[in-house]
N, C-alpha and C positions, 0 to 999 in steps of 0.2 A: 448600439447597432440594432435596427430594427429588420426584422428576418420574416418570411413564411417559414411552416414546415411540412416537409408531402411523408407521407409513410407511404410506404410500397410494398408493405407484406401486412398480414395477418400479423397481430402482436397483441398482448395482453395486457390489460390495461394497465399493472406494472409496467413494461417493456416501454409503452408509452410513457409514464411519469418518470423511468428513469431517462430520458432523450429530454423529457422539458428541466429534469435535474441540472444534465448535463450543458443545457442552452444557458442554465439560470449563473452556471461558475464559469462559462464562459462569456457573461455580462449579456446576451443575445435576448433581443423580447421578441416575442411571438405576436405578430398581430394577425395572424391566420393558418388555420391548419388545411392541409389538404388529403385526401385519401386514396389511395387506388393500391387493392390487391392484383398487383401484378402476377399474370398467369403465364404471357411468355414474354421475356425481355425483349425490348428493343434493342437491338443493338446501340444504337446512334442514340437515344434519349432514356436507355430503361423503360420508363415507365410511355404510356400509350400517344398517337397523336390528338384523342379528343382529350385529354386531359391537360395536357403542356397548350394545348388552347385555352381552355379552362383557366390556366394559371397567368398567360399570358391576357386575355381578356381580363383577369382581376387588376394586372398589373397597368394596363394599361389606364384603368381610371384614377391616374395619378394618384396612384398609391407609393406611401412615404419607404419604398420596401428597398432596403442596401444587398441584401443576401440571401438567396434559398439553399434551404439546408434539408437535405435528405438523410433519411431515419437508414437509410444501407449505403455500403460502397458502389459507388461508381466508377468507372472506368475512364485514361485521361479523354477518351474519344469522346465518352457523353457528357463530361463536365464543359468541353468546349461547346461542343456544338447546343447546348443548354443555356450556356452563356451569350451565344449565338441568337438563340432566340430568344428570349429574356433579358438579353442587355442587364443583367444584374452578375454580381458575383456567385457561385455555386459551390458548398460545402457539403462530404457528404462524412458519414460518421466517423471514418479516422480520420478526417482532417478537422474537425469540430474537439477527436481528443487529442491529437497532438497540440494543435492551438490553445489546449487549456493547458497541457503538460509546459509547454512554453512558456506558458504564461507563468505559471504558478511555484516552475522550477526556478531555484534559488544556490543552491550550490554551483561550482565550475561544472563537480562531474554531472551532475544533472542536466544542467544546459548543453551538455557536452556529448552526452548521452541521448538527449534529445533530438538535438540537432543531426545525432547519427541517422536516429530514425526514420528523420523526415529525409536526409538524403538516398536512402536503401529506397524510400518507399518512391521515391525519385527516379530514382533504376532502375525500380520494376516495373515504372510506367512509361520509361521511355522505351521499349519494345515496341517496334511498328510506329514511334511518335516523335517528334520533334519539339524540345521544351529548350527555347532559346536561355539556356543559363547564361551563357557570354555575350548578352546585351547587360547584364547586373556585372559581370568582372571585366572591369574597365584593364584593359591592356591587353589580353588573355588570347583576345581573337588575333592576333596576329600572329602567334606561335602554330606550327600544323597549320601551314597553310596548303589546301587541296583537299582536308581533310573531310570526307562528311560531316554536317554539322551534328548530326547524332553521335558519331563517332567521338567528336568531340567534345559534347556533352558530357558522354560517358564519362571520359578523359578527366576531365573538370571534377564529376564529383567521387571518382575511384582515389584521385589523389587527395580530396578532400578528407574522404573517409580515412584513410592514409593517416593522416595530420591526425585529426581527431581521434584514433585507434592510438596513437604511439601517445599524445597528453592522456589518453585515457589509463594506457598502461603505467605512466608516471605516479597519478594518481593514486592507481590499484596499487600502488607497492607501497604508496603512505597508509591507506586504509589496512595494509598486511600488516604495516609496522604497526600500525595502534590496536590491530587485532591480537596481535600477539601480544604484545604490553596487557590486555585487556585476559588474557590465556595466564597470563603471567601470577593475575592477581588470583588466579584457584577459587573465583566467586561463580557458580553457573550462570549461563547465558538462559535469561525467557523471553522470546521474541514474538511479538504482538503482530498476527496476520488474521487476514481475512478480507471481505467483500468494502470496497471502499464505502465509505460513511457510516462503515458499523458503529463508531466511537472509539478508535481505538489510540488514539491521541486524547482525547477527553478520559479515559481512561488511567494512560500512561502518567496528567498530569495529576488526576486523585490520588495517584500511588505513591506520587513526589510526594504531593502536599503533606498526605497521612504521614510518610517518610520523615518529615520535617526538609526537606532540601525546597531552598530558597527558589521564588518565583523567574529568576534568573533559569533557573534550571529546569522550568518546564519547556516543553513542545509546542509550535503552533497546532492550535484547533480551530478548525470555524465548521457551520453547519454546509458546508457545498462538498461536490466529490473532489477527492484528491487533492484534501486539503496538506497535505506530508505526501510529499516525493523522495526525500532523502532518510535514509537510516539514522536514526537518533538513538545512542545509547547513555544510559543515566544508570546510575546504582540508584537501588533503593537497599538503603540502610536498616537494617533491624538488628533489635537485641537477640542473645543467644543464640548467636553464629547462624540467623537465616539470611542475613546479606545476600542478593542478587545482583545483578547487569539484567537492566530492563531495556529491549530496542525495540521501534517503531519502524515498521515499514513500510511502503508505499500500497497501495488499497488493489486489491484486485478488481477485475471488471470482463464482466461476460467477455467473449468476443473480440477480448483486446487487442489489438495491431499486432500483430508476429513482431514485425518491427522493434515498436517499443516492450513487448516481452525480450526481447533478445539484447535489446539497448541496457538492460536491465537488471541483466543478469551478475553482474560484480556487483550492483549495490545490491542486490538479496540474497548476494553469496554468505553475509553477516547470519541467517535465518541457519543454513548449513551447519552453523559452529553451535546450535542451542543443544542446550540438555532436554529442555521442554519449550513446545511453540503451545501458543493461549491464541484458540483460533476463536474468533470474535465473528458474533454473527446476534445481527439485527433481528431479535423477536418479536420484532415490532411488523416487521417486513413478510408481504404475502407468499414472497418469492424465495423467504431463507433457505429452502431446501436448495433451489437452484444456487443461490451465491454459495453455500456451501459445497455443492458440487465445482461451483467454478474455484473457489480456492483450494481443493484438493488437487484440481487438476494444475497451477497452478506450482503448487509445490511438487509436484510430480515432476512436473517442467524442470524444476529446478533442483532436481536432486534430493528433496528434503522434507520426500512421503515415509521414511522410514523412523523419522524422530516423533518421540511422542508428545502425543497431545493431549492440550483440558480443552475442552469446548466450553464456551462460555456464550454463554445466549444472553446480548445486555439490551436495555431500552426494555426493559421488562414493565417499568412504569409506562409505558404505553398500550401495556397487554392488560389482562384479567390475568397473568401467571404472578404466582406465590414468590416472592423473593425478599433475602436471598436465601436460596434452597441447592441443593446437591442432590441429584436426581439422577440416578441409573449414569452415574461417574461424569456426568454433565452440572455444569453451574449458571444459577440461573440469577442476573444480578441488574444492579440499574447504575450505571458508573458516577450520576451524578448523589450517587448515595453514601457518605462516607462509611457508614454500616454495612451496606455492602459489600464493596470492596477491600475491607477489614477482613469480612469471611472469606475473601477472592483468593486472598493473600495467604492467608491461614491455609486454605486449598493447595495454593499453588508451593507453600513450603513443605508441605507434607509430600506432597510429588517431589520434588527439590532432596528433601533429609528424610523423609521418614515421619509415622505419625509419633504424636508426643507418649512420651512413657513415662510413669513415676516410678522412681530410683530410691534407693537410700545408702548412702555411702559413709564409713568412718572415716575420717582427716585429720589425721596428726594436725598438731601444731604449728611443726616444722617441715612438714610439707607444704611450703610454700608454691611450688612448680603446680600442685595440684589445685590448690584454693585458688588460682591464679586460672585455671582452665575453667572450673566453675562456674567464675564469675564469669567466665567471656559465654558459656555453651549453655550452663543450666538459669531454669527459672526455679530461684531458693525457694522452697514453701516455710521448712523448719529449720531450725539447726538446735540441739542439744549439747549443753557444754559436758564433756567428761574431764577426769584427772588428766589424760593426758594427749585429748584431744578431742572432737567433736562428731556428733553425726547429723547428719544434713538427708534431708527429705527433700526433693527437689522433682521439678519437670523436666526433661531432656529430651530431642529432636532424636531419633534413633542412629541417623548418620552421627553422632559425639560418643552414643552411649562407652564408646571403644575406648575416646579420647581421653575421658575425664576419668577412667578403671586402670589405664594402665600405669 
């Protein structure tokens, strides 16, 4: 699809690269940008009449252009009458992220969820507007006949959401059931949030690999945003009782749609249940303090500012910073580095159990109950034979030190 694109405000030249990001996962090429800091909105077009000339005069030199896409929201009155003049399709920034969430979503409840979205945000625009849904549901118009056709609209997508609310609920009670299954196994939860394209699926599958858990059992990654819509949880397996539950959540993003934050909300309910959240943030990125702020706020949204956190600042090989390093209780790491994520891990279990302590303990012979806890919690350095039993010199995770003494 070949697209223009107008900014309409003052934005930073992040702000900018992130909207060509966003064009690039939505398959969209840009063959022209346009600019106007808008001072007072038009109502009927936003942005000004010598401009929408401007763009219209481009447009008219048989230019190959399917779609203009605006850097802010519009309102349904200026997307039509835009369309109106421009004889082209008109997207403006939440319908540019729904269309990729659409896209890109893969589970039931994500498309389920999705689709909620886009109908709420459907609702809010039919105020003062007429968006003929019952020319697309064939039979529909005949039922409420006299009714206004807004009225009827409404009608149409309040039961929709209906439907879709009551599969969503079915859903949620299978996601309870495996959450609980998942409560069941006493492994802690560390759930991977943060500013979408931090890495934090390219992360998630380092942890496998290191892990040993088969390529079956990694995550999709690719380099666009919002490349993981749905919660993925995986154990990462380790010796000496540091075993985890690792899950992947969906990317946060400045400005998100109230909509799809709300659509949202049961799958990031999984984030709620952590012992520790591993907030991921791009130091590679001009803006990290801002996406930072935005996934605070975010988990605020959702209940789950009070769980603690490791900051992890990755894409470090893109910087001049030292890694991987542990810095004023932040870690600073490159995910495609199996070295460093070795140290991530080693972080993230000492948050988890406690830091390592060297122990030494006697062991009967015939304390088998105890040798037997040993093996599964401590890493053995020594062991000494005695006449009638042995003593062992070992590492221990502080969370065991209780288990393997008593």
């Amino acid at each position: 699809m070949n697209a223009i694109l107008v900014f309409c405000k003052e934005e930073t030249d992040e702000q900018k690269e992130e909207m060509y990001d966003l064009l690039r996962t939505a398959g969209i090429q840009i063959k022209n940008t346009f600019y106007q800091n808008v001072k007072a909105v038009s109502r009927s077009t936003y942005i000004g009449k010598g401009k929408c000339e401007e763009i219209a005069l481009y447009l008219a030199d048989e230019q190959p252009i399917d779609t203009i896409v605006f850097s802010t929201d519009l309102s349904v009155m200026q997307v039509r009458e835009l369309e109106n003049i421009f004889d082209r399709q008109v997207l403006d920034r939440t319908d540019l992220i729904l269309q990729i969430f659409m896209e890109r979503a893969r589970s039931a409840a994500a498309r389920l969820q999705i689709e909620s979205a886009q109908l709420q945000r459907q609702m809010n625009r039919l105020i003062g507007t007429n968006v003929h849904l019952t020319r697309q549901r064939g039979g529909v118009t005949n039922r409420g006949a006299g009714e206004k056709q807004l009225q009827l609209d409404k009608r149409l997508i309040k039961t929709r959401i209906a439907q879709i609310n009551k599969e969503l609920k079915k859903l949620s009670r299978q996601r309870e059931t495996q959450r609980s299954n998942r409560l069941r196994s006493n492994l802690p939860i560390v759930a991977l949030a943060g500013y979408t394209n931090a890495g934090k699926s390219t992360l998630m599958n380092k942890m496998l690999s290191l892990s040993g858990r088969s390529e079956t059992k990694q995550v999709f990654q690719e380099d666009l945003l919002f490349a993981t819509l749905d919660t993925s949880v995986r154990i990462i397996e380790l010796p000496y009782g540091q075993s985890f539950l690792l899950a992947d959540t969906v990317g946060f993003l400045e400005d998100l749609p109230h909509e799809l934050v709300q659509a949202f909300h049961s799958t990031l309910e999984d984030i709620r249940y952590a012992s520790c959240i591993l907030q991921i943030v791009n130091a590679s990125s001009p803006r990290y303090l801002d996406n930072m702020k935005t996934t605070l706020e975010t988990l605020e949204d959702i209940h789950a500012s009070h769980i603690d956190r490791l900051v992890v600042y990755n894409q470090c090989d893109k910087t001049e910073i030292h890694h991987p390093a542990l810095e004023n209780g932040n870690v600073y790491i490159s995910a495609l580095s199996s070295n460093d994520v070795e140290f991530l891990i080693d972080q993230v279990c000492e948050q988890l159990y406690g830091p390592w302590a060297e122990e030494e303990l006697f062991v009967a012979f015939n304390d088998f109950e105890r040798q037997q806890k040993l093996r599964a919690y401590a890493n053995i350095l020594e062991t000494q034979y005695e006449e009638d039993g042995m003593k062992v010199r070992f590492l221990i995770r502080q969370a065991w030190k209780k288990t393997v003494e008593m």
